[in-house]
Structures are given as C-alpha cells and as structure tokens.
BANUMI-953155 format. One record per residue: x, y, z of N, C-alpha, C in turn. Coordinates in pm, whole numbers, plus 50000, padded with zeros to 5 digits. Layout:
REM residues N
XYZXYZXYZ/...
REM end
This chain:
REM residues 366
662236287221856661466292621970660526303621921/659216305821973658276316521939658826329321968/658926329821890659796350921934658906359422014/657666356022066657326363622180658296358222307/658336339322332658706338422402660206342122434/661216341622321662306348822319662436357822385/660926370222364661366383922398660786380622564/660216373622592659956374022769661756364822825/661956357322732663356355222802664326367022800/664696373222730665416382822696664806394622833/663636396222904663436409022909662976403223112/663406389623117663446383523249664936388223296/665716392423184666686389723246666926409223261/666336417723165666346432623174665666436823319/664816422823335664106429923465664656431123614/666096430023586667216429223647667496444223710/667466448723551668336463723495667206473923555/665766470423571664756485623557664956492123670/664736500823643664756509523788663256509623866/662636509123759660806511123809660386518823767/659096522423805657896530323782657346539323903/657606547223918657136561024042655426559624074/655566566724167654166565624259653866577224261/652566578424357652566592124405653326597424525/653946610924492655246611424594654976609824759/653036619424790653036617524915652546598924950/651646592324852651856576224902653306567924877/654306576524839655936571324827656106570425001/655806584425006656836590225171655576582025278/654506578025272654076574325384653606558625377/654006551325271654366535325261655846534425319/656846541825310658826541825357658156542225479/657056553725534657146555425679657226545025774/656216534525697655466524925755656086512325732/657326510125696658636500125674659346502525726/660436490025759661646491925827662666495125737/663456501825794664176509725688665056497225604/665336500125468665546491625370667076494825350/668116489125283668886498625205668506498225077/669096507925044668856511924868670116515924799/669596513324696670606521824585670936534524546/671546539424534671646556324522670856560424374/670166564424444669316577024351668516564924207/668336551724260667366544124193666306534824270/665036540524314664156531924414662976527224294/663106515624286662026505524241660356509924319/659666514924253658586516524316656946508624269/657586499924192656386494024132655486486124154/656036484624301654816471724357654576480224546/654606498024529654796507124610653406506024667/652356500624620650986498924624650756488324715/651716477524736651086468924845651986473424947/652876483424986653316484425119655156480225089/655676477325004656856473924971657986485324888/659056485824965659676494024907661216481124822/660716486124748662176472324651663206480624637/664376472924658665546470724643666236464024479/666626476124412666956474224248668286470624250/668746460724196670116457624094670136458024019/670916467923961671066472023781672036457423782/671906451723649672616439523647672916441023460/673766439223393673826438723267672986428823170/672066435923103671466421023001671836422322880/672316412622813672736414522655671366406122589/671936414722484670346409522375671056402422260/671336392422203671536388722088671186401621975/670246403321951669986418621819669066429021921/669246441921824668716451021881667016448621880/666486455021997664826453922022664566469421986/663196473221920662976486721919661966486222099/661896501722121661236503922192660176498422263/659326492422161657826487622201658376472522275/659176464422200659756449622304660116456522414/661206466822385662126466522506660996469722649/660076483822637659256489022740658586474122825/658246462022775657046455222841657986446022902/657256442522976658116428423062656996428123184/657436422423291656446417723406655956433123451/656286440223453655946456023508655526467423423/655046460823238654736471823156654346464323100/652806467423040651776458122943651436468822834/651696465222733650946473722549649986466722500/649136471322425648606463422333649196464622204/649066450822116649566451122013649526459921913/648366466821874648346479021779648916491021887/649666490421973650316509022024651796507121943/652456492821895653566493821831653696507121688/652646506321635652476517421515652416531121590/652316535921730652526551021757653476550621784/654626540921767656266545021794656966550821712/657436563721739658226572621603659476573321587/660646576921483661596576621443661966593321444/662726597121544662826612921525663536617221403/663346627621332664296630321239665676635021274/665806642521376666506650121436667336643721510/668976640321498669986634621547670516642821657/671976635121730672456643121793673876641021800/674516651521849676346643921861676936647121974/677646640722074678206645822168679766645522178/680546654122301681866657922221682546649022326/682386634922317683066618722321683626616722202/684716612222227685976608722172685496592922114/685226588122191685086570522202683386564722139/682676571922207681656566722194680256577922082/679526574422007678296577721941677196573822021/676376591321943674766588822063673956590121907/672286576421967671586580121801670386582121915/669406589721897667996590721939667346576621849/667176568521892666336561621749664876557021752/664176560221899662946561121875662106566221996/661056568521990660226578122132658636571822124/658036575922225656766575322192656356587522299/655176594322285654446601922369652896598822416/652536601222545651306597722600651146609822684/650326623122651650286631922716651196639022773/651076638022920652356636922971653486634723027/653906618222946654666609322947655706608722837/656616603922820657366602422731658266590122728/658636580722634659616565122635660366572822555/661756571722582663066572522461663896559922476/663976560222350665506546122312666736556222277/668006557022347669116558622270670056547822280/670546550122160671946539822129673146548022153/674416540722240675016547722193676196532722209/676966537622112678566525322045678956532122024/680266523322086681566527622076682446532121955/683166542021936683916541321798685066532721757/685406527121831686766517921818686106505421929/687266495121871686376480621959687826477422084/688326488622067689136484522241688086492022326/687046500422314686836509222415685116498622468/684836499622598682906497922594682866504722750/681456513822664680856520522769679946512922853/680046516222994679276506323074678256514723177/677186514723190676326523223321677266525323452/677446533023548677846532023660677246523023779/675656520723739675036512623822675436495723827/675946494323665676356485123645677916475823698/678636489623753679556486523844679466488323953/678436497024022678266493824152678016481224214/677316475824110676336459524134677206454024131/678256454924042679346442524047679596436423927/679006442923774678716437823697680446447623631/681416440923612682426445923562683526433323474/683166438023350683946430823257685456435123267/686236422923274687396420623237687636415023142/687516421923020688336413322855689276423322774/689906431022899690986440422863690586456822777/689396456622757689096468122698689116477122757/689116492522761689006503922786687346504822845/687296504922954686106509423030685666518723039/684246527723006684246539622972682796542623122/682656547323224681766552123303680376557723246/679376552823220678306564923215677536566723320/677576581523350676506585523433675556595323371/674346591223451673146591323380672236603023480/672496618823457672346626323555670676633623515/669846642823613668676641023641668566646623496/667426637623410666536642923271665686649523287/664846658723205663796661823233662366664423106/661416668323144660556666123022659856680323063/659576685622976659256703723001658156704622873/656716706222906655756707722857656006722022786/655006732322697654926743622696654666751022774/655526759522812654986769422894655826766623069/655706753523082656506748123203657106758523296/657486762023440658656769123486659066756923570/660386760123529661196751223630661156740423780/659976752723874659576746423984658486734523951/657826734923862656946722023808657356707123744/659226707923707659666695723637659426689023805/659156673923730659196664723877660246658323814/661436654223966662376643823970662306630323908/661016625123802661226614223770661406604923670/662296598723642662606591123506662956578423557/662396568223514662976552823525663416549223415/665036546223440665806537823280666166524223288/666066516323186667006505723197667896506723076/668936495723091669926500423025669676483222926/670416480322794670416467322771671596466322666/672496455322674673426454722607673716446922522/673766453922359673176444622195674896436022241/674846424122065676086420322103677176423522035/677196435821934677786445221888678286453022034/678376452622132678756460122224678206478222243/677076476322157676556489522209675686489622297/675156500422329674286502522480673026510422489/672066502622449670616509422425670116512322566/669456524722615669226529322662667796534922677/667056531722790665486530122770664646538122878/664066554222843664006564822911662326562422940/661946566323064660416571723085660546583023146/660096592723126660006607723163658446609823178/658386623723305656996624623297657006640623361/656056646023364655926657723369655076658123433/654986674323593653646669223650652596676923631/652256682023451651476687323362650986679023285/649616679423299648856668623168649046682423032/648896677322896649016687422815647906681022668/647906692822592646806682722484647766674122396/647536671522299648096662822229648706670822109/648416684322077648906692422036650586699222027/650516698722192651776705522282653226697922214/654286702222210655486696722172656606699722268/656286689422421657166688422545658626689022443/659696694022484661326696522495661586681322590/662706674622583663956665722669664796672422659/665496668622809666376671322834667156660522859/668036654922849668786644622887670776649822926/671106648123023672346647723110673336639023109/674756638523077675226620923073676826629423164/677606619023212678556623323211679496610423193/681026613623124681836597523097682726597423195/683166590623288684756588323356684996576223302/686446577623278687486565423275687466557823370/687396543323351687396532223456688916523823500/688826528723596690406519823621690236506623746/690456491923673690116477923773691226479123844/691116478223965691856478424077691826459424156/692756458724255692766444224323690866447924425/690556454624445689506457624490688006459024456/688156463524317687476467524209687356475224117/687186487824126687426496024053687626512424123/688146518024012688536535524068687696541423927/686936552823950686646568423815687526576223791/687906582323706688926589623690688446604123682/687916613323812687066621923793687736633423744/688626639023682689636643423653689396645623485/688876633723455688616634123319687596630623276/686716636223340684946635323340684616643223193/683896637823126683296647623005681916650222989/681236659423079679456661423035679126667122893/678166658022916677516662322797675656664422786/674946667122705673506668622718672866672622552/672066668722590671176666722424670076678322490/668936679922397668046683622406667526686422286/666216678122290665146682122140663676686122195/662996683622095661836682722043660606671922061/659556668022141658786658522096658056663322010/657766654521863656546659821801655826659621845/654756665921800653066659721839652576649221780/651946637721867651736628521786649776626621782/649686619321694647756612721719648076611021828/646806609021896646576600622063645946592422000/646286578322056645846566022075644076566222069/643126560422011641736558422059641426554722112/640836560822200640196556322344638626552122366/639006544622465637066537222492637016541522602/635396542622667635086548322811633846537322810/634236532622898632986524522992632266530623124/631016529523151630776529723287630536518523325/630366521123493630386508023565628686508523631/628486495723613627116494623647626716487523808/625366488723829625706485424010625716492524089/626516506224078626906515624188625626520924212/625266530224339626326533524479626346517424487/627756514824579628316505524650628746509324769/628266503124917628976507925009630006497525054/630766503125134632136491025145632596497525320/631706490525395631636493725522632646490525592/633776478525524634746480125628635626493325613/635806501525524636406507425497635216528525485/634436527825566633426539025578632986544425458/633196542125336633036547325177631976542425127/631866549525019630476541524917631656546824770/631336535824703631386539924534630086542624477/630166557424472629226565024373629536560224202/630266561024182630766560724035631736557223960/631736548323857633346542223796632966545723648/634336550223610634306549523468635726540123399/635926534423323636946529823280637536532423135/638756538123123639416544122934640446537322942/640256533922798641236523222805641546526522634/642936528822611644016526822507644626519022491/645506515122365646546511422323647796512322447/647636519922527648936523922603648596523722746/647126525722774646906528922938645606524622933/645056517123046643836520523106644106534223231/642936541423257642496542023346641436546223424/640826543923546640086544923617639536553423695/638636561023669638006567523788637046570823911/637376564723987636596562424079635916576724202/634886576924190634376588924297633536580424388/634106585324518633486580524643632616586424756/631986586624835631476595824987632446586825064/632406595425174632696588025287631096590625355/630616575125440629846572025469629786568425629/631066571025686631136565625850632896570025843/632746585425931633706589725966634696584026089/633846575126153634446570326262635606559626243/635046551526112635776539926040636786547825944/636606557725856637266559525734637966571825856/638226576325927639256588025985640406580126093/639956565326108640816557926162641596549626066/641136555325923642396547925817643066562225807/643166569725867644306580125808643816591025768/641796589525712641626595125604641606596025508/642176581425436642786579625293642456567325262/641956563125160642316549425129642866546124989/643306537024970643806534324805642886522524767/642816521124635641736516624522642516511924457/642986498924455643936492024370642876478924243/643696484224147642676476924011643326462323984/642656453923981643136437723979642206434323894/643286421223831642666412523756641666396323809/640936389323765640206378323837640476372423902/641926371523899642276366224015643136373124168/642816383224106643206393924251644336397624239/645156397424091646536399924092646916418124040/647426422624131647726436024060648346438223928/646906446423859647356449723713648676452823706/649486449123558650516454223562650486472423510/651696480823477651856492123440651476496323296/650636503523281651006506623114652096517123086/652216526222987652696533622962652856549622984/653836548923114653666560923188652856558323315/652176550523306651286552323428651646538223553/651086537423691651416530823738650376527123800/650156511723928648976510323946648556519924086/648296531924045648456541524186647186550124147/647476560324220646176572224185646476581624211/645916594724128645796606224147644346609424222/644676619424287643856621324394642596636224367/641426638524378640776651024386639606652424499/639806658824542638676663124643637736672624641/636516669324631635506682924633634966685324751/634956679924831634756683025021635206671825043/634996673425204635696667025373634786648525297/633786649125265633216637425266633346632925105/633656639325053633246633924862635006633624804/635236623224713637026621324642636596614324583/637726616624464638106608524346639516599624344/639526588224339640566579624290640546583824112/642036581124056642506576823926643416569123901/643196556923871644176544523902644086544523730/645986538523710646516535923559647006521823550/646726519323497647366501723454647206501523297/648306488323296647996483223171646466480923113/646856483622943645466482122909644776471422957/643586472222963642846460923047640966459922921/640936445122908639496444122776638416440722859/638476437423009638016430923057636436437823096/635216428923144633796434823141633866436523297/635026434823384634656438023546635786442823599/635286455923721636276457123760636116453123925/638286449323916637636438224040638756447724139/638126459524219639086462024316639816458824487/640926461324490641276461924620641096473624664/640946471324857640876488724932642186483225017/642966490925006644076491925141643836510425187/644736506825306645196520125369646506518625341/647166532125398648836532125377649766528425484/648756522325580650226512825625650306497725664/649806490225598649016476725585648986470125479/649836459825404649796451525296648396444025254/648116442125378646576433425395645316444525342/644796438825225643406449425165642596451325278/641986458225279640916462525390639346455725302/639036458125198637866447625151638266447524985/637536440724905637626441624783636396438724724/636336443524624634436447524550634726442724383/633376436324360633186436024196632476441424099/633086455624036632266460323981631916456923844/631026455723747630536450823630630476464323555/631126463523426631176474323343630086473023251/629366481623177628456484123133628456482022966/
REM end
C-alpha cells in the first residue's frame, strides 16, 4: 500500500480521538446561541467546522498505529493540511523530562512553533508490561480494555503556552489533543497550544503541561478511579526559537467589490501563505447600513476551495477570523487555513446565525 495512503487510513481512524481546533471565543458563544442545545463532552468541544453554524459532538475513541508517526503525519488528517517541505521545521528538543510515576515514562520527542502556536508529541510507556496507561476520555467513551492488565487513568489538566513577558490574565483556555496508541502499548500524545499574543520569531514561549494518574478499577458496570491515589504531575520547558517558515504575499486583483446582499464592499485582499498556514486579509466598508445592521453587524468571510468546500486547518490556525476595526463603517477580516497555491480566492459571506452563505465572490490573485 502507498504509505501516504496508509497514513490517511491510520489517521481516519485518529479522527475519532481529536478534540478540534478553537474559534473565535465571541463567534464560539454566538453560533451555541443560535443552536439547540447539544450534549457534549466535558471540557472537549470540537470546533472545527464552528464556521458553518455547527457545534460537534467529540468521541475520544482509541486508535492504534502499527509504528510510531512523528509529529508532522500525526498533526494532518481531514481537519489539518502541511505542505510537504514544513516536515524539516519539526524539532527534537534536547531537554528531557521525568515524572514521579512509578509505572509509566514521559519523552518530549518533538514540537514545532508558528508564532503563537505551538504542536507537541509526548510519549509516554509503561515500565512493566502488566501496567497500560489509558486517557480518561477514552473511558468515558467506552473504550476500556479488558486483557487483565493494570489500568492506569490519565488526566490531561488545563496546559498552557506563556510567551515573554505574558501575565497570567492573557493565557487563553486553549489546547486541542489527540491521543494515539503505538503497538508497543505506549501512548503518544499530540498537543496544540496557543497563546492570545502574536510574538516575533525570536521570543522563546515556556509549556506548561498538567497530567494527573488514578488507578482504574472494572466494575459489573464499568469502571471506578481510585481518587485516593491520584499522582500529579507537570513538566515545563522551553520553546526554542525557531526560523519562520518563508512566506509569500499576494494581492488580490479586481477589488473594490461590492456584495450587496450582504451591505459591504471588498476594498482589499491580500493572501500569505507558508509551509504551515495561509492567511487572509480582507478589509471591507460597509456600504448599506440598513442591510449589514440587520446581520448583527457582523459578517464572516469564509475561504473555500473551487468547489466551495471549506479550506481545511493549517497549523494553529482555523478557518475563522480575527477581527479589527478602524470605524463604525471600515473592518478587517483574517481568515487561516491550510496552505493554499491556488491563483483565486473563492469566498463565502455568512452571518452568525445561519448555515446558509449570504453570497459568495471570486476573487483573482495577482
């Protein structure tokens, strides 16, 4: 079999395990508004397709891998796109770690950085082969081996990524992990961290990472923790500084564009695009307050491919936007996706409470 296609089988089945990719928090809280309430999982909301109006529902589910994947396989799947040369900015930290588990070993064994983003891989195996550590999410779901071994709990408590200079009130709540299981019975572990500080490429952000172990006891029911004999533990290093990726900037040709169902004009597009991320910036007027103050005020700028399909994620980034305003009538969109080579950009307009685009435009890059 072609070992790409291997790694899309292998990573159909991780796409089980992800937790997702975060949004922007106020288009988080006012897409939930505009849904019927969902259930969810505790303290893991899938937000990666948060852009058309959907709030997903995640099952961590166990995937085993025949051999270990480094970082760059593990990150991509239907919801994370690289290009082939970003595999060479993946680094090998020098700097180990040990935690005071009885049963199980932790290795850092690889990272990458994108401003201010961060991917970690840890491994961690067991020291003896009666014992295997398992995610907690992984028993909530239902995913609980019976082959007599010693069940070991991990919980996976809030990480964080702390730029220079950082205070505390600035870490944001967000990390999406998946978990994947080699067939050595160890348990690679697959971190995105982000910070809500852009920084230069200079800066050397700190991790923080949180774990805690309970003993698993199978019951006629399912299972019991043994909180009694909980053991925390926590790492914390160093990101180096790494090169940044080389970047291209396009403009978009064509503009002003007005887009009357939606009261706006596109003044201006630019498009950068890396090894790791495109993204987009779009500056707009509003052109008919009567139309654009009956969307909310707001609209979103979603980046698609020719056939109207939402780009997937690159690295760190999602298909969402950061927002700037220089008056009541003038804003900027910044939409991130996977790298993208393409000579057009082909967008959607929604509002935030409506799956259905409000218009979509073709802009030609320059």
């Amino acid at each position: 079999m072609h070992e790409q296609a291997e790694r899309r089988i292998i990573q159909s089945a991780i796409n089980h395990a992800l937790s997702g990719l975060t949004g922007d928090p106020l288009l988080e809280r006012r897409i939930l508004a505009s849904e019927k309430e969902q259930p969810k999982m505790k303290k893991r909301l899938s937000l990666g397709l948060i852009l058309v109006a959907a709030a997903l529902l995640v099952t961590m589910t166990a995937a085993v891998a025949a051999e270990r994947f480094g970082l760059f396989d593990l990150l991509q799947d239907g919801n994370v796109v690289l290009a082939p040369e970003a595999e060479a900015l993946f680094q090998q930290p020098e700097e180990q770690h040990t935690l005071p588990w009885e049963h199980v070993s932790l290795r850092v064994a690889e990272f990458i950085r994108n401003d201010n983003t961060a991917a970690i891989l840890l491994e961690l195996t067991p020291t003896d082969a009666d014992t295997l550590i398992i995610p907690e999410e992984w028993l909530e779901a239902g995913n609980i081996p019976a082959d007599g071994r010693q069940l070991i709990a991990l919980r996976t408590l809030t990480p964080s990524l702390r730029l220079p200079g950082m205070a505390d009130a600035e870490l944001l709540p967000y990390s999406s992990w998946n978990a994947v299981r080699t067939e050595d019975s160890s348990l690679q572990l697959i971190f995105q961290l982000r910070s809500g500080t852009l920084s230069d490429a200079a800066a050397e952000p700190s991790i923080r990472l949180r774990f805690e172990t309970l003993p698993v006891t199978l019951t006629a029911g399912g299972y019991t923790l043994d909180k009694s004999a909980s053991a925390p533990a926590s790492i914390a290093f160093t990101l180096e500084a790494t090169e940044p990726p080389p970047a291209q900037t396009r403009r978009a040709a064509g503009l002003p564009l007005d887009i009357p169902e939606c009261g706006i004009r596109i003044d201006e597009a630019t498009l950068t695009t890396t090894a790791l991320l495109s993204s987009a910036k779009i500056t707009c007027t509003v052109m008919d307050h009567a139309v654009y103050d009956n969307l909310f005020q707001d609209v979103l700028l979603v980046c698609c491919d020719e056939n109207w399909n939402i780009l997937s994620s690159g690295l760190g980034g999602t298909n969402t936007y950061d927002t700037t305003a220089a008056d009541e009538d003038a804003f900027r969109r910044t939409t991130h996706f996977a790298p993208y080579t393409g000579d057009t950009l082909y967008i959607r307009v929604y509002n935030f409470v409506s799956p259905t685009p409000l218009a979509q435009v073709v802009i030609p890059l320059e």
